[in-house]
KOLSE-333676 format. One record per residue: residue number from 1; x, y, z of N, C-alpha, C in turn. Coordinates in Angstrom, 1 decimal, padded with zeros to 4 digits, always signed. Example, Ala and Ser with C-alpha at 12.3 -4.5 7.8 and 13.67 -1.06 7.14 Angstrom:
# residues 2
<atom n="1" n_east="+013.2" n_north="-005.7" n_up="+007.8" ca_east="+012.3" ca_north="-004.5" ca_up="+007.8" c_east="+013.2" c_north="-003.3" c_up="+007.8"/>
<atom n="2" n_east="+012.8" n_north="-002.2" n_up="+007.1" ca_east="+013.7" ca_north="-001.1" ca_up="+007.1" c_east="+012.9" c_north="+000.0" c_up="+007.9"/>
END
This chain:
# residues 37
<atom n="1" n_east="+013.0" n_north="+005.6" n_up="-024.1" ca_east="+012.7" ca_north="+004.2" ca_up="-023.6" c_east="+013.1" c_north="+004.1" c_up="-022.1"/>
<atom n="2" n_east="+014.4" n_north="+004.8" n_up="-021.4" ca_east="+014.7" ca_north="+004.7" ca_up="-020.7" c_east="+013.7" c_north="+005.4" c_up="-019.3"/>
<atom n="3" n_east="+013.3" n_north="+006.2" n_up="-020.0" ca_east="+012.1" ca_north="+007.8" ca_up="-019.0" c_east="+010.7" c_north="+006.3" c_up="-018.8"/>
<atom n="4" n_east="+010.5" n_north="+005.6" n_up="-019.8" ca_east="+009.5" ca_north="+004.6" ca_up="-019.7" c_east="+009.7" c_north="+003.9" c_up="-018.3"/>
<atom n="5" n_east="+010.7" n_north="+003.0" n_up="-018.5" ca_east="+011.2" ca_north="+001.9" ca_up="-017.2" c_east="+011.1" c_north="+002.7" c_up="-016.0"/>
<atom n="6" n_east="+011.7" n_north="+003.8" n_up="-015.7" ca_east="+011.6" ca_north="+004.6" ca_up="-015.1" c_east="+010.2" c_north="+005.1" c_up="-014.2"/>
<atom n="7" n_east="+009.3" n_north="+005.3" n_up="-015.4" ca_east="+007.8" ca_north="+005.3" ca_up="-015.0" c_east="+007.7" c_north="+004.5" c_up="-014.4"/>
<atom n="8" n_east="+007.8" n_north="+003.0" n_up="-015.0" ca_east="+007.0" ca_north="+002.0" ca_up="-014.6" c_east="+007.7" c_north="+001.6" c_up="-013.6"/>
<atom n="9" n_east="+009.1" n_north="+001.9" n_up="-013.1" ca_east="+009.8" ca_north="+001.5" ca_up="-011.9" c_east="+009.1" c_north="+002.2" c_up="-010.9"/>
<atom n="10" n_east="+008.6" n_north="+003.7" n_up="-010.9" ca_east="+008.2" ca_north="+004.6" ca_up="-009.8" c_east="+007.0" c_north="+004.2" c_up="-009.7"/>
<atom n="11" n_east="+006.1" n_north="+003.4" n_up="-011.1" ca_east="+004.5" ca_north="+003.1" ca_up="-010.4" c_east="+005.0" c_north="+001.9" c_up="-009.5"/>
<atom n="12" n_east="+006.0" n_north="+000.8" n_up="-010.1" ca_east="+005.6" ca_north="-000.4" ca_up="-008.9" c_east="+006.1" c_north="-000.2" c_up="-007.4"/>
<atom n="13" n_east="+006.7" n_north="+000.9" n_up="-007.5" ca_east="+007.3" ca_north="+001.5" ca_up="-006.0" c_east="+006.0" c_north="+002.0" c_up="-005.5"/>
<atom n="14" n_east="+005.5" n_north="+002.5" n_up="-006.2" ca_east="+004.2" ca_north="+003.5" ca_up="-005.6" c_east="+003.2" c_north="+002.2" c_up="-005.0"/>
<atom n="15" n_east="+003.2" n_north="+001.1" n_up="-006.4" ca_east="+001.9" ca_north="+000.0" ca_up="-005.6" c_east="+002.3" c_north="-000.8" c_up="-004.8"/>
<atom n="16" n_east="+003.8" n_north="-000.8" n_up="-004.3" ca_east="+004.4" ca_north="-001.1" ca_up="-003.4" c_east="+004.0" c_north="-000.8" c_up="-002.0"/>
<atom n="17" n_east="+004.6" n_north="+000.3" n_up="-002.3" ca_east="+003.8" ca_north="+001.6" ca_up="-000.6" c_east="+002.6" c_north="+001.1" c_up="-000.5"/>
<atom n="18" n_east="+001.8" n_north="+001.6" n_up="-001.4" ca_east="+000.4" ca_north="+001.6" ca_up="-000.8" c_east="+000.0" c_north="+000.1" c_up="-000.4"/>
<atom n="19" n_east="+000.4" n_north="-000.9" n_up="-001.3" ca_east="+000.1" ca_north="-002.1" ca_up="-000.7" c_east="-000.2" c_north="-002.2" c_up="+000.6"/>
<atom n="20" n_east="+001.4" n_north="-001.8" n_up="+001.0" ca_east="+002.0" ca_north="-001.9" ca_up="+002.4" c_east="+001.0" c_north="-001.1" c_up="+003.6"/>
<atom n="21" n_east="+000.7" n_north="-000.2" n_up="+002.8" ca_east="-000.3" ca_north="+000.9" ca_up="+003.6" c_east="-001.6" c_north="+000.7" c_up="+004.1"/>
<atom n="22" n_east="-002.1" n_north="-000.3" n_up="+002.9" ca_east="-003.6" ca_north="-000.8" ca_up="+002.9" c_east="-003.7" c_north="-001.9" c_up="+004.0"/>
<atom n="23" n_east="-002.5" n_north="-002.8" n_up="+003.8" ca_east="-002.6" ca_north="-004.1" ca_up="+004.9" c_east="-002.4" c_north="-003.4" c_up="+006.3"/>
<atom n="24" n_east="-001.5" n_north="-002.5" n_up="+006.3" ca_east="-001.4" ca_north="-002.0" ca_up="+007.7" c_east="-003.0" c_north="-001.3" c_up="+008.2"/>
<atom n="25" n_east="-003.3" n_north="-000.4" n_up="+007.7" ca_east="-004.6" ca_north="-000.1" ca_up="+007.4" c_east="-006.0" c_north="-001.0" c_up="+007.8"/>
<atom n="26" n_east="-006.0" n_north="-001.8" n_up="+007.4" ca_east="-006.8" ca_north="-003.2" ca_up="+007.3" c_east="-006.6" c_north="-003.9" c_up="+008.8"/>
<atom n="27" n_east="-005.1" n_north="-004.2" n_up="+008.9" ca_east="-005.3" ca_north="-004.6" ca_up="+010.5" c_east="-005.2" c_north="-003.6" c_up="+011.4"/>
<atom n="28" n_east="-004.9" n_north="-002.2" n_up="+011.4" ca_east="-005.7" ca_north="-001.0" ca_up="+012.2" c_east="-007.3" c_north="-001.2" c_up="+012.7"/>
<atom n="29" n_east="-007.5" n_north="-000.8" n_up="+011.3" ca_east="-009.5" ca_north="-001.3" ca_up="+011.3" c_east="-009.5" c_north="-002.7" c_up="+012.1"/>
<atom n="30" n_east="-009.2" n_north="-003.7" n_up="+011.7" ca_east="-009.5" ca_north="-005.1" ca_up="+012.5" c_east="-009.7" c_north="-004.7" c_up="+013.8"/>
<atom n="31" n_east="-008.5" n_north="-004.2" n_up="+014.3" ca_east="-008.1" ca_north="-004.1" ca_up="+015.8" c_east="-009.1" c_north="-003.1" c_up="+016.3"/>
<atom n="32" n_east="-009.5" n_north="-002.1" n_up="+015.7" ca_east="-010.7" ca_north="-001.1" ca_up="+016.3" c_east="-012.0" c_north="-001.9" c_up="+016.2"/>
<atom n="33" n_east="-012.2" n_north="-002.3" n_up="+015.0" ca_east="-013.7" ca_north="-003.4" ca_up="+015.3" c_east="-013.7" c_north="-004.4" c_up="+016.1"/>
<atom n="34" n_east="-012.9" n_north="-005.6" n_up="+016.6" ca_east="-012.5" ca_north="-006.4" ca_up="+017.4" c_east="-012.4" c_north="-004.8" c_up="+019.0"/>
<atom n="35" n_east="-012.1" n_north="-004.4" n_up="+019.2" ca_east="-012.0" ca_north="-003.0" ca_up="+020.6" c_east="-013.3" c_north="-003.2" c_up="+020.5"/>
<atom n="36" n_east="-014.4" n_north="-002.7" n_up="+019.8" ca_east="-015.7" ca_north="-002.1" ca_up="+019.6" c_east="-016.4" c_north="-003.6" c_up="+020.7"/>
<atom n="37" n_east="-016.4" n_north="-004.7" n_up="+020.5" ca_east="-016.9" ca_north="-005.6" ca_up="+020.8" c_east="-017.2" c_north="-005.8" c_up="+022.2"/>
END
C-alpha cells in the first residue's frame, strides 16, 4: 500500500513538472508568434 502512495506521489510530481513546463512552453511560443509579427 505504501509502494502505491508512493506511485501516485511520483505521478503528481511528474504532472507537476510538466504542467510547469507546458505553461512556460506556451508563453515561449506566444513570445515567438507575437516576434514573427
Amino acid at each position: 500500500m505504501r509502494r502505491f502512495v508512493a506511485v501516485r506521489d511520483d505521478v503528481r510530481r511528474f504532472i507537476c513538472y510538466h504542467a510547469r513546463a507546458a505553461s512556460l512552453h506556451r508563453r515561449f511560443a506566444l513570445s515567438l508568434i507575437v516576434d514573427e509579427r
